[in-house]
C-alpha positions as CSV (number, residue, x, y, z in Angstrom):
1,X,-5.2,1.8,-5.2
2,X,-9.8,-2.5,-0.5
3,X,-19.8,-17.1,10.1
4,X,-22.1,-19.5,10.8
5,X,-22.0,-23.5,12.9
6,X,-22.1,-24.6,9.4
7,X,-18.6,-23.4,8.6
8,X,-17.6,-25.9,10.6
9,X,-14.3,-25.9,12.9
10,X,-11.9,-24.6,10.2
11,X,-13.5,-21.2,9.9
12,X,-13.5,-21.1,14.2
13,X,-9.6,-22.1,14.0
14,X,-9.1,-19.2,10.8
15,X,-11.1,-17.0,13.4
16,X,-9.2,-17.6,17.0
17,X,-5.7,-19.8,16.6
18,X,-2.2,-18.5,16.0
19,X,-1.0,-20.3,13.4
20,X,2.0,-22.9,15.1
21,X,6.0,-22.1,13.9
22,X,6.2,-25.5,13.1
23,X,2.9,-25.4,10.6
24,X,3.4,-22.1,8.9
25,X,3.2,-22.0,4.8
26,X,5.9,-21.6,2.5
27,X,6.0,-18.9,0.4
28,X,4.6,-21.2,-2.1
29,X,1.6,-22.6,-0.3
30,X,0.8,-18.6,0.6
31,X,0.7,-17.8,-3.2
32,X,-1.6,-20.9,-3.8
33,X,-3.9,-19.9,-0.7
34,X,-4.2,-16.2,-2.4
35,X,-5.2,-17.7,-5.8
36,X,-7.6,-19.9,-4.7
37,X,-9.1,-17.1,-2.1
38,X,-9.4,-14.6,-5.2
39,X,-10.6,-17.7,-7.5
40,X,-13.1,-17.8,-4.9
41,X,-14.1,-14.3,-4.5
42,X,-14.2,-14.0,-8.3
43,X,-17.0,-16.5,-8.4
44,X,-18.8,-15.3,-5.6
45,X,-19.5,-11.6,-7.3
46,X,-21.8,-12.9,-10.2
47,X,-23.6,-15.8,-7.7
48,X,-24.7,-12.8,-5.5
49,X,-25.6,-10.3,-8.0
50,X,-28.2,-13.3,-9.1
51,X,-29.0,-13.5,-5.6
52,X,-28.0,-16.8,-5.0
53,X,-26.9,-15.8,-1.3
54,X,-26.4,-19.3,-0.2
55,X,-24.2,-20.3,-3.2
56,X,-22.1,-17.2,-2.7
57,X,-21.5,-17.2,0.4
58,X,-19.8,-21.0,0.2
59,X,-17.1,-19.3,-2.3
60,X,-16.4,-16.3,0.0
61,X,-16.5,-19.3,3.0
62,X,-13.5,-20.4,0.9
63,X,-11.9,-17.2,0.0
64,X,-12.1,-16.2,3.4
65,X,-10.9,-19.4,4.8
66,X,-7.6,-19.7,2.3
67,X,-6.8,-16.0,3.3
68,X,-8.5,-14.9,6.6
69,X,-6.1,-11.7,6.6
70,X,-8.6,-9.8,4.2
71,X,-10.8,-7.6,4.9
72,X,-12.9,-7.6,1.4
73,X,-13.2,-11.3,1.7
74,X,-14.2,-10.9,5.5
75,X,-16.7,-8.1,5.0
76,X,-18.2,-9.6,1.8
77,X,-19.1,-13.0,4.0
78,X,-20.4,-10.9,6.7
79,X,-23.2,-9.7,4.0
80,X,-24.1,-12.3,3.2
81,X,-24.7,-14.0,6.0
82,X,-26.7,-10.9,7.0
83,X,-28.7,-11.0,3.4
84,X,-28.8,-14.9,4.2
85,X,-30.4,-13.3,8.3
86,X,-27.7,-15.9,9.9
87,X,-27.1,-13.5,12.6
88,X,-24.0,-15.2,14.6
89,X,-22.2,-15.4,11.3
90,X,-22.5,-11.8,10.1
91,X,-21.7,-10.8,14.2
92,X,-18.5,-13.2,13.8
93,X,-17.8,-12.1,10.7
94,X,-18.4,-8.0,12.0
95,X,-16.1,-8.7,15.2
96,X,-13.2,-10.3,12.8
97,X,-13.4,-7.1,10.6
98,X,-13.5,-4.6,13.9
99,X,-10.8,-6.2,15.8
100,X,-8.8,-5.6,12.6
101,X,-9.2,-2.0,12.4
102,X,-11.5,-1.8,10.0
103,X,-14.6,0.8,9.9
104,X,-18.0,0.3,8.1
105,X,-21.0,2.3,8.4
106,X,-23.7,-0.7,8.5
107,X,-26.7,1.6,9.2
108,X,-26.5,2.8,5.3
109,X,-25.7,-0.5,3.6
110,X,-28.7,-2.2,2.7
111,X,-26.6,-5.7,3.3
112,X,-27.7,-5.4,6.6
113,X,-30.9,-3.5,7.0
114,X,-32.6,-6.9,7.8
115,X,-30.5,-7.9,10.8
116,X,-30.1,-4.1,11.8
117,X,-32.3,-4.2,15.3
118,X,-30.2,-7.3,16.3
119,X,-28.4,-5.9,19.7
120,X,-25.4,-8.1,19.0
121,X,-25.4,-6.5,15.3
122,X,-25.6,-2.9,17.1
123,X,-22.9,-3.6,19.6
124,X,-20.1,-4.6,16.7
125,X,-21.7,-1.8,14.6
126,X,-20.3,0.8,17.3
127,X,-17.2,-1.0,17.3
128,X,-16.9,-0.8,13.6
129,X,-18.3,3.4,13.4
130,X,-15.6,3.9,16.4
131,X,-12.6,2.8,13.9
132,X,-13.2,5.6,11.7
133,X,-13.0,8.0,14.2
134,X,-9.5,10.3,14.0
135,X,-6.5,9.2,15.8
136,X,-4.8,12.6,15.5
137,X,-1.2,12.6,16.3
138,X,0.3,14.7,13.4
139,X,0.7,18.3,12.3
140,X,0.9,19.8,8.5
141,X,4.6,20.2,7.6
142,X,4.2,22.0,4.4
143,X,1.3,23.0,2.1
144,X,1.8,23.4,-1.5
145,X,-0.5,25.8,-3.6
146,X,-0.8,23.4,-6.9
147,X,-4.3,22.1,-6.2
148,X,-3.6,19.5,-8.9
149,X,0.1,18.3,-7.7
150,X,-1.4,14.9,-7.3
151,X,1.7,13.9,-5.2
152,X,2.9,10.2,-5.1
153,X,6.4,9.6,-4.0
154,X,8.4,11.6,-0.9
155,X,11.9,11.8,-0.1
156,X,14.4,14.2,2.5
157,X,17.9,15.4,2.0
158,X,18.9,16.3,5.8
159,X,21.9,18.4,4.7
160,X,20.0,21.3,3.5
161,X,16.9,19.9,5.0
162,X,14.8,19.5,2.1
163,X,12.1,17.2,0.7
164,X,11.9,15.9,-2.6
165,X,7.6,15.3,-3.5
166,X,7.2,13.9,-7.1
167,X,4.1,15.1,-9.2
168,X,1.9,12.4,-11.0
169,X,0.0,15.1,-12.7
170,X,3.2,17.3,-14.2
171,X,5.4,15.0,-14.5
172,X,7.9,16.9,-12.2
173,X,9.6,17.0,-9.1
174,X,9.1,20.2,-6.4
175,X,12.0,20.5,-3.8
176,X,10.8,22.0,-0.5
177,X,12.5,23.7,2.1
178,X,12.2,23.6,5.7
179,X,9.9,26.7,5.4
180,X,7.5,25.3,3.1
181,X,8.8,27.2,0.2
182,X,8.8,24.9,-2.9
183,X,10.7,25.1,-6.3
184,X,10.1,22.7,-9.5
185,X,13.4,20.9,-9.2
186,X,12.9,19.0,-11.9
187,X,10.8,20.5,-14.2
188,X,7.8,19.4,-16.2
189,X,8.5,16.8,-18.5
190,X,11.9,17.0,-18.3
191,X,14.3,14.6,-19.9
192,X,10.7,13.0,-21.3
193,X,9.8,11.9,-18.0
194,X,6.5,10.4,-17.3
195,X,4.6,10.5,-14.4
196,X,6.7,10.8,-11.2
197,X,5.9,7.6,-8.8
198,X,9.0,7.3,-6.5
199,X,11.5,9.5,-5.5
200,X,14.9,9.0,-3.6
201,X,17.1,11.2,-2.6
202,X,21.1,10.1,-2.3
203,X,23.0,12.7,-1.0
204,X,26.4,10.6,-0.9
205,X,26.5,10.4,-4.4
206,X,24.5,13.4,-5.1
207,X,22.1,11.7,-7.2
208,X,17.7,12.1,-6.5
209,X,16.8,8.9,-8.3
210,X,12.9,8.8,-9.7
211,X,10.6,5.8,-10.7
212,X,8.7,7.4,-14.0
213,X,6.0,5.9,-16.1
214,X,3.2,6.3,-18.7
215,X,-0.5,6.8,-17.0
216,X,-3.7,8.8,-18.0
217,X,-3.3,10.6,-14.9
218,X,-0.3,12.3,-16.1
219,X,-0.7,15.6,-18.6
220,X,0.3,14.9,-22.2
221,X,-0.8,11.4,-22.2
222,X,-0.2,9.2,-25.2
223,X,-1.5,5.8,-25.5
224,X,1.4,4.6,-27.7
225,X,3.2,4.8,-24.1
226,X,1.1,2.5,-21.9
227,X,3.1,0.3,-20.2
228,X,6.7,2.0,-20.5
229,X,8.5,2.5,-17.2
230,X,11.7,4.0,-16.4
231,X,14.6,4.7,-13.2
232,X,15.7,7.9,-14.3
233,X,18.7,9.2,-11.9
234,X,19.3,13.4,-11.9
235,X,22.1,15.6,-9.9
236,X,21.0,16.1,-6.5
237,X,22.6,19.7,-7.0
238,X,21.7,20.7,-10.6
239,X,18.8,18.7,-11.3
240,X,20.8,17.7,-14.4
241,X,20.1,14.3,-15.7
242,X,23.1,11.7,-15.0
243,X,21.3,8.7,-16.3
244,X,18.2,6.8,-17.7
245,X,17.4,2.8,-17.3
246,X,14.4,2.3,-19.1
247,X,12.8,-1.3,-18.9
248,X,12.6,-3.7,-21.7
249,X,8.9,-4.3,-23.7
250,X,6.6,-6.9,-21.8
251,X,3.3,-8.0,-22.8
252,X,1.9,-6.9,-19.3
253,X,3.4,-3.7,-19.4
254,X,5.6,-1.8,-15.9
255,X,4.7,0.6,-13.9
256,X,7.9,1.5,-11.2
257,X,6.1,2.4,-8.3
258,X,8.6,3.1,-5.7
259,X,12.7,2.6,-5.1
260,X,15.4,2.8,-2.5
261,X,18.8,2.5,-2.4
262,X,20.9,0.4,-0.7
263,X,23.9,1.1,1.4
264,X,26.4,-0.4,-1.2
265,X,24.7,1.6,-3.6
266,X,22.5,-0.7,-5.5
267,X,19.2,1.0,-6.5
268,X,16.2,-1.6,-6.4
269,X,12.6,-0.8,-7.5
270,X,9.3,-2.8,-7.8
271,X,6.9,-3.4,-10.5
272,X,3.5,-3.4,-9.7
273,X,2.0,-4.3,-13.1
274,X,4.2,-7.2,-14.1
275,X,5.1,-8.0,-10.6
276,X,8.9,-7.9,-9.9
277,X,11.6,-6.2,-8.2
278,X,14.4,-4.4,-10.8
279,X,18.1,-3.9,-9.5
280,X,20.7,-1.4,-10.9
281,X,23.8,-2.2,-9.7
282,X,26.3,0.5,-8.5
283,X,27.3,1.9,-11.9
284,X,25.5,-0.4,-14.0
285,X,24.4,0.4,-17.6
286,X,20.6,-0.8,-17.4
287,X,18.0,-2.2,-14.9
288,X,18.1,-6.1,-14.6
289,X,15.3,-8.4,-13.3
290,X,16.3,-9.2,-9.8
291,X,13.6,-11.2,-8.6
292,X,10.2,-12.6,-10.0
293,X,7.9,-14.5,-7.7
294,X,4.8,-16.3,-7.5
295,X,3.4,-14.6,-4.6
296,X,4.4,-11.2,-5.8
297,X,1.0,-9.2,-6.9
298,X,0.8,-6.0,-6.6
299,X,4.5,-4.8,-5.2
300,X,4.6,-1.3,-3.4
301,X,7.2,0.4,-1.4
302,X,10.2,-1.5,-0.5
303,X,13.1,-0.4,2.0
304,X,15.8,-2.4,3.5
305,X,17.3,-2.9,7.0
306,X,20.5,-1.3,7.8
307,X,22.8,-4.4,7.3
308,X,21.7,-4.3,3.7
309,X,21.3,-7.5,4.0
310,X,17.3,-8.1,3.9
311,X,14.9,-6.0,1.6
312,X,11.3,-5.3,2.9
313,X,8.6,-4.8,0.2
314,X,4.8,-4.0,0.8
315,X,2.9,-6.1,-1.3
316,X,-0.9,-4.5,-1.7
317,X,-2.3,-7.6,-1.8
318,X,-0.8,-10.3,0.1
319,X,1.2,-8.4,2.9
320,X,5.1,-7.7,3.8
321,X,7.5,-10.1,2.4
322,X,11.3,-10.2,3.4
323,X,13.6,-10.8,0.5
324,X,17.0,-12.1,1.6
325,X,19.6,-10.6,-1.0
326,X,22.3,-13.0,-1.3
327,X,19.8,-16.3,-2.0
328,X,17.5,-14.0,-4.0
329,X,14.4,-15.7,-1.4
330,X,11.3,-14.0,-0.3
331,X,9.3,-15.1,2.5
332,X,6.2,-13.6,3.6
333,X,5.9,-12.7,7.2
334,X,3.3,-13.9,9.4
335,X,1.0,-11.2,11.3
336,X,-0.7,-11.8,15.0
337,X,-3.9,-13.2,14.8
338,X,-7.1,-10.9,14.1
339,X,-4.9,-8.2,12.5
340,X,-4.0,-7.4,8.9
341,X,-1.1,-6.2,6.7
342,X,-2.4,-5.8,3.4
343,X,-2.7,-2.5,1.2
344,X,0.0,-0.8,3.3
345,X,1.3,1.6,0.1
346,X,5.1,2.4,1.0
347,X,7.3,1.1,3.9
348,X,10.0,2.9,5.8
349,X,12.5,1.2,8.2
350,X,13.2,2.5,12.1
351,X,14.4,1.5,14.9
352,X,13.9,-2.5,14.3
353,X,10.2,-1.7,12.7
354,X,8.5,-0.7,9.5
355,X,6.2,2.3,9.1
356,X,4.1,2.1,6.5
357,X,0.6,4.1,5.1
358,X,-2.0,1.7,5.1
359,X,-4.3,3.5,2.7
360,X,-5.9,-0.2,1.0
361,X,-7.7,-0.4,4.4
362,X,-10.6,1.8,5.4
363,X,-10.0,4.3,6.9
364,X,-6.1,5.0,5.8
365,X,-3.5,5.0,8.4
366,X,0.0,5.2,9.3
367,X,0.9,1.6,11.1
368,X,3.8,0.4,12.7
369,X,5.2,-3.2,12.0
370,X,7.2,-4.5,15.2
371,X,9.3,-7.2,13.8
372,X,10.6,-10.0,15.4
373,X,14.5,-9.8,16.6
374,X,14.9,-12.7,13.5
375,X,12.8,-10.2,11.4
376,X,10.8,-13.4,10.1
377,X,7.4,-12.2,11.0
378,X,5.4,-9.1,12.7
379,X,4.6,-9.0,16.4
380,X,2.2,-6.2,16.8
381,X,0.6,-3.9,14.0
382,X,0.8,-0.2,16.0
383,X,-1.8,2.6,15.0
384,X,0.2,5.7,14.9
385,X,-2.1,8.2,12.5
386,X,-5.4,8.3,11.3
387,X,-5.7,12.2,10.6
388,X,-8.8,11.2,8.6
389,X,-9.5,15.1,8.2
390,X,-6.6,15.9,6.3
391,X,-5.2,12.3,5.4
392,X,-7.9,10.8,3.4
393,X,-5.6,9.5,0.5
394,X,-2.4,9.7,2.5
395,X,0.1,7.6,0.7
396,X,4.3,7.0,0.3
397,X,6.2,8.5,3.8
398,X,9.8,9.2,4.3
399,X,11.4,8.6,8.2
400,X,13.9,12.0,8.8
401,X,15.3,11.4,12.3
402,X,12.2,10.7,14.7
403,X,10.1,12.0,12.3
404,X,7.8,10.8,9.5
405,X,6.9,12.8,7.1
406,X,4.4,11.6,4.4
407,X,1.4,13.0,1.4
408,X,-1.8,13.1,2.9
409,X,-4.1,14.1,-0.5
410,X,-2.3,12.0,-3.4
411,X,-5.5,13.1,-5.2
412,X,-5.8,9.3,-6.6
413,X,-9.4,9.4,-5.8
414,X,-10.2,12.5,-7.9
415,X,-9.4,10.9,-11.0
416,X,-10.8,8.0,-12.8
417,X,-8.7,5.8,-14.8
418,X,-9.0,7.6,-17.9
419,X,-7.4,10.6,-16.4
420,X,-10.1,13.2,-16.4
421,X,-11.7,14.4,-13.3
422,X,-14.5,13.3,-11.5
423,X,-17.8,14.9,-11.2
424,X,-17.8,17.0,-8.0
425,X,-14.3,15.7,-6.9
426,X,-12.7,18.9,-4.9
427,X,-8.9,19.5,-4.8
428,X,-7.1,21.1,-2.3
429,X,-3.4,22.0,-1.6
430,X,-1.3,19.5,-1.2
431,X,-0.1,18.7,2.7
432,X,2.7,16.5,3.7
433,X,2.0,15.6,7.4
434,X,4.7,15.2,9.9
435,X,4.5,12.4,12.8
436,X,6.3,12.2,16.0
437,X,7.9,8.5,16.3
438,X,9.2,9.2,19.8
């Protein structure tokens, strides 16, 4: 797991207007905006390493104009421009990028070294340094001693008051208690499980569900297995295994990132390599396709509102889409101007909003979504976290009462995609954070 007069007035309109109820894009004209923005972008890379600044700077003009919401595509013009010494561009560009959140250190990136005495490039430069500063408002809940947990999914079971933290690395899942004292619940390998991704704890039916699947990360890896996915259910008491739904062949391959399940029981998880969101239906006998989509990309953590009615899934790449469950129809909701929803990792409903961990963003932060009362689009994007100390690869959180709980170190970062460890990278024990939501 992230402007210039001669931009004309549509970049100034991408830059300062809301966009009118009556004029927003269907789901379809979103998913066409994103292709031709990472078309764009795509075209831009090689243009620039030729140093044809000019020439790449009209495609990210266009990337950034079909989908003003990202940051890559925001920063990337803002270079050039600078390389290009258009200084009102790269500023308007900057200012975009700050009011969003976002943090660069401009003072190290060469991009910029030729505009860096500009006072307008110095002012936005403070803005940007000032959004990587910590926003503490959470405490360590629980440390684990495995250095190389590398910890992806989270889940609680209120009863005994336990959490559930599945391990990429072994393949396992640790229960915790309310002490800090952690057990291999499930142990390593078990029932041929892969790598742990999601986990989901279901105390009415007794039943911790886990997203599994075949990555180099994971220990024992075995190419033959690229690409195989699985839901894999286990007693919530025993740890025994109660049932396994493992997803058919495809050319692109799965990889189960995250689940929950839904009040009539109905277990759905999304596919982030061959985008798609997989149902198992209270007591069904495999996982069936739910829902494919064109402006599905990279799916991440779903969750539903308490009706059961509408499911909420994080899409790393284009943002938070609402799936109605009787038509089977996602839509993707709109965010306030100047903001951004992307890379948010896993979602979590309360009270009316969605907490999320925003780790595809720099620096990675726990955000609150306030939804409309129609829960059609998002009203305000809250800052609640941004323990940068200790949350540098925070990802997947779980909401217990007023409380979010979520994996600050996933250890992502440590590893490259073959699965061996990087030169110098340093692991620590894991920490699961706990925030205060009232």
């Amino acid at each position: 797991m992230h402007r210039q007069i001669l931009l004309g007035t549509l970049i100034s309109a991408v830059l300062t207007a809301t966009v009118p109820l009556s004029l927003r894009p269907s789901v379809r004209q979103a998913s066409d905006s994103a292709r031709v923005a990472r078309e764009a972008y795509c075209a831009a890379i090689p243009l620039s390493r030729r140093g044809k600044y000019g020439a790449a700077r009209e495609q990210l003009r266009r990337a950034f104009s079909a989908w003003p919401v990202q940051p890559v595509y925001v920063r990337g013009y803002a270079a050039l421009s600078a390389r290009l010494q258009d200084t009102v561009e790269a500023v308007r560009a900057l200012t975009l990028l700050a009011d969003m959140g976002q943090s660069a250190d401009l003072a190290a990136d060469s991009d910029f070294a030729v505009l860096r005495s500009a006072p307008a490039l110095q002012a936005v430069a403070a803005r940007l340094a000032a959004n990587a500063e910590p926003l503490i408002r959470s405490t360590v809940a629980a440390t684990l001693p495995e250095a190389d947990f590398f910890a992806e999914g989270i889940s609680h079971d209120p009863g005994p008051g336990v959490w559930y933290v599945g391990s990429v690395r072994h393949r396992k899942v640790s229960r915790i208690d309310r002490a800090g004292r952690a057990i291999d619940f499930i142990r390593e390998a078990q029932d041929s499980l892969w790598a742990v991704l999601g986990v989901r704890a279901d105390p009415e039916h007794a039943t911790l569900w886990v997203t599994t699947a075949a990555v180099p990360q994971m220990a024992g890896y075995a190419a033959a297995d690229s690409g195989r996915s699985a839901v894999v259910a286990f007693d919530l008491e025993t740890g025994r295994l109660k049932a396994r739904y493992l997803l058919p062949a495809s050319a692109a391959g799965h990889l189960l990132g995250d689940l929950v399940v839904a009040p009539n029981s109905d277990v759905y998880a999304t596919d982030s390599r061959d985008p798609a969101i997989w149902r198992i239906p209270r007591g069904g006998t495999r996982a069936e396709e739910f829902l494919r989509d064109p402006l599905f990309r990279s799916l991440q953590g779903p969750t539903l509102d308490p009706s059961g009615r509408t499911l909420y899934v994080a899409d790393y790449s284009h943002g938070i889409l609402a799936v109605d469950l009787a038509t089977r129809k996602p839509r993707l909701l709109e965010v306030p101007p100047r903001t951004t929803a992307l890379g948010i990792d896993g979602l979590s409903w309360y009270a009316g909003t969605l907490i999320g961990v925003q780790n595809g963003v720099t620096p990675p932060r726990v955000v609150r979504l306030r939804l409309h009362p129609a829960g059609d689009r998002i009203l305000a994007i809250d800052v609640l976290d941004r323990h940068v100390p200790l949350a540098r690869e925070a990802t997947i959180g779980t909401v217990w009462g007023d409380r979010y709980f979520y994996v600050a170190n996933s250890q992502w970062e440590q590893y490259d995609d073959a699965g061996r460890l990087l030169p110098g990278a340093r692991l620590e024990p894991l920490r699961i954070l706990e925030l205060r939501l009232r």
